[in-house]
C-alpha positions in Angstrom: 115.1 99.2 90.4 111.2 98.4 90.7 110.1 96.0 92.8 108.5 94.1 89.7 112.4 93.4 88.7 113.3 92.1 92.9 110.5 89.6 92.7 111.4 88.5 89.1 114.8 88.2 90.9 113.8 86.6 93.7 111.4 84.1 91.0 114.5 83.0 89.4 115.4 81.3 92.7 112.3 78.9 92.5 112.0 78.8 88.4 114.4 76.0 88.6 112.7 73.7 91.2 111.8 70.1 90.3 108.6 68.8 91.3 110.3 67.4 94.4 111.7 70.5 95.5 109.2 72.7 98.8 109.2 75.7 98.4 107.8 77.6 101.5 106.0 80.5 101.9 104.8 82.9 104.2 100.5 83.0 104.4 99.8 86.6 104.3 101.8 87.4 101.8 100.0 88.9 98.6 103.2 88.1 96.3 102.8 84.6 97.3 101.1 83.7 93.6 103.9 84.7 91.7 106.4 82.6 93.0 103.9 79.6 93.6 103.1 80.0 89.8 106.9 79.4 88.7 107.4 76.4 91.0 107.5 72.9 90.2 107.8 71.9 94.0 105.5 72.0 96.3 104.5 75.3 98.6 103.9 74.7 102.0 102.8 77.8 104.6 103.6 79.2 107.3 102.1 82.1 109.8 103.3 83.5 113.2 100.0 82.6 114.5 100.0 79.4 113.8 103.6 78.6 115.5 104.7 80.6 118.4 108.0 79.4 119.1 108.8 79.3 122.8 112.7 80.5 122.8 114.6 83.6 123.8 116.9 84.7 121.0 119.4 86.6 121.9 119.5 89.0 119.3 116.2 90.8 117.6 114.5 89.1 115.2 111.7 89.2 113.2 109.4 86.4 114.2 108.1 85.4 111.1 111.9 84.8 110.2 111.7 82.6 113.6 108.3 80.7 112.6 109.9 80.0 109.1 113.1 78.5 110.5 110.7 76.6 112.8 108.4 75.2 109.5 111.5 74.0 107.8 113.0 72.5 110.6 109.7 70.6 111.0 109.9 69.4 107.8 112.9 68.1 108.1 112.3 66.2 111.6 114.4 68.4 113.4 113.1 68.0 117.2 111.2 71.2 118.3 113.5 70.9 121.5 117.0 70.8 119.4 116.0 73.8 117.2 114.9 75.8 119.9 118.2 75.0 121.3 119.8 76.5 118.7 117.8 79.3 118.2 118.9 80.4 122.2 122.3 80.5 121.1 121.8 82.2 118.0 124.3 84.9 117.1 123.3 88.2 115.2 125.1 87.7 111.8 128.0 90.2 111.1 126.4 93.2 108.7 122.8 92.4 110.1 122.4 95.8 111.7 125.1 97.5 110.6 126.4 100.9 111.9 127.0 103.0 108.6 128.4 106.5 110.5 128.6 108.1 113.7 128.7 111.8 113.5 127.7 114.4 115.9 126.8 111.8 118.5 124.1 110.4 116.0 124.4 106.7 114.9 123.5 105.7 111.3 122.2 102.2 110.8 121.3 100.0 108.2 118.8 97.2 109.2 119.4 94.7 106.4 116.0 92.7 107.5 113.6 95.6 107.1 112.6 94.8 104.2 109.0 95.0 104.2 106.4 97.1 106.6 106.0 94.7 109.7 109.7 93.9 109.4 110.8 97.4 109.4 108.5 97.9 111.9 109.6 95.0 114.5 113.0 96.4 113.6 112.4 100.1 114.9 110.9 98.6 118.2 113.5 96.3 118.8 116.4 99.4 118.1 114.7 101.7 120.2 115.3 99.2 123.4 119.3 100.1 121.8 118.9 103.9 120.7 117.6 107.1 121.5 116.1 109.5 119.2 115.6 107.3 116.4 115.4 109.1 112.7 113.9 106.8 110.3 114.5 106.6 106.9 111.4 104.8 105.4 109.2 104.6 101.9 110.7 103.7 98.7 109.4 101.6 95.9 105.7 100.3 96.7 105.9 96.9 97.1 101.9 96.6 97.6 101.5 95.7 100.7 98.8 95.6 102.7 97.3 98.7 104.3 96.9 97.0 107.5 100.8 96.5 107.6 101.9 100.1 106.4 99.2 101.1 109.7 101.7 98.7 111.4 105.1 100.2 110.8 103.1 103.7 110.9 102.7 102.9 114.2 105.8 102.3 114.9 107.3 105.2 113.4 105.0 107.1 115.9 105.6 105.3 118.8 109.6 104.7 119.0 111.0 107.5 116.6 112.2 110.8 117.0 111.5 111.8 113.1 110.8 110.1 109.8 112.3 111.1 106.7 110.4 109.7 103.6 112.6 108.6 100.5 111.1 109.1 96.8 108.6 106.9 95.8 105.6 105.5 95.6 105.1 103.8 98.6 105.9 107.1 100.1 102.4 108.6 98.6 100.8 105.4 100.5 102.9 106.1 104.0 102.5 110.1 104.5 98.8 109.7 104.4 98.7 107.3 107.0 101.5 109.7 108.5 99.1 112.6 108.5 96.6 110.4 109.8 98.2 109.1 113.0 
């Protein structure tokens, strides 16, 4: 599948929206138009620097997923205090990082959140605190992202893997040189 036919996916989720519906978004996000141009509701924003939340979760995650949870509970008048609370005792949903195969003393895992550059690349940090020798299995569709973010995960991928392995695709093209770069 392309990534044109994920976001039209992911569009059908806000297509139906009333004009009291919010619909929120993420700042730096260049797919933000597309969904704000199917919405009734309103769009509100959010950006990790704007809100850094002050909690320890117990599990890794990425913080924009954090500052988002914080932005809807904001909206909703939940007390900074209560939702930090919560987010303390957090526990890593079942399937989250999931453990595919272990052969040969090599782990396979599936990050289920990696979904885009600084998200795959917060994920690879945060497993190499776990696992050794990290293998990465990166690259795919292009999604367009910014080339500030693919320098992101590229870094990364240098600094906490033991080897990359590139999938077909275009956002492959857009990674090795970056690859060959660093």
């Amino acid at each position: 599948r392309s990534f044109t036919a994920y976001r039209n996916a992911k569009i059908n989720i806000v297509r139906h929206q009333t004009k009291n519906d919010l619909l929120f978004l993420p700042k730096r996000n260049g797919q933000n138009k597309y969904f704000k141009q199917k919405t009734k509701g309103f769009t509100r924003y959010f950006s990790v620097k704007d809100t850094i939340p002050i909690c320890h979760v117990t599990w890794q995650i990425y913080p924009e997923s954090i500052v988002a949870a914080m932005a809807v509970a904001e909206y909703l008048k939940i007390k900074p205090s209560v939702m930090r609370a919560r987010l303390n005792t957090f526990i890593m949903p079942k399937g989250r990082r999931q453990t595919v195969s272990t052969r040969r003393h090599i782990t396979y895992i599936n990050d289920t959140t990696a979904t885009n550059p600084i998200a795959a690349a917060f994920s690879i940090i945060a497993a190499n605190d776990i696992y050794r020798n990290i293998i990465a299995i990166v690259g795919g569709e292009d999604k367009k992202f910014p080339k500030k973010d693919l320098q992101i995960l590229v870094h990364s991928l240098k600094k906490s893997t033991f080897a990359v392995i590139l999938l077909p695709g275009s956002c492959t093209d857009r990674l090795s040189k970056f690859l060959h770069k660093h």
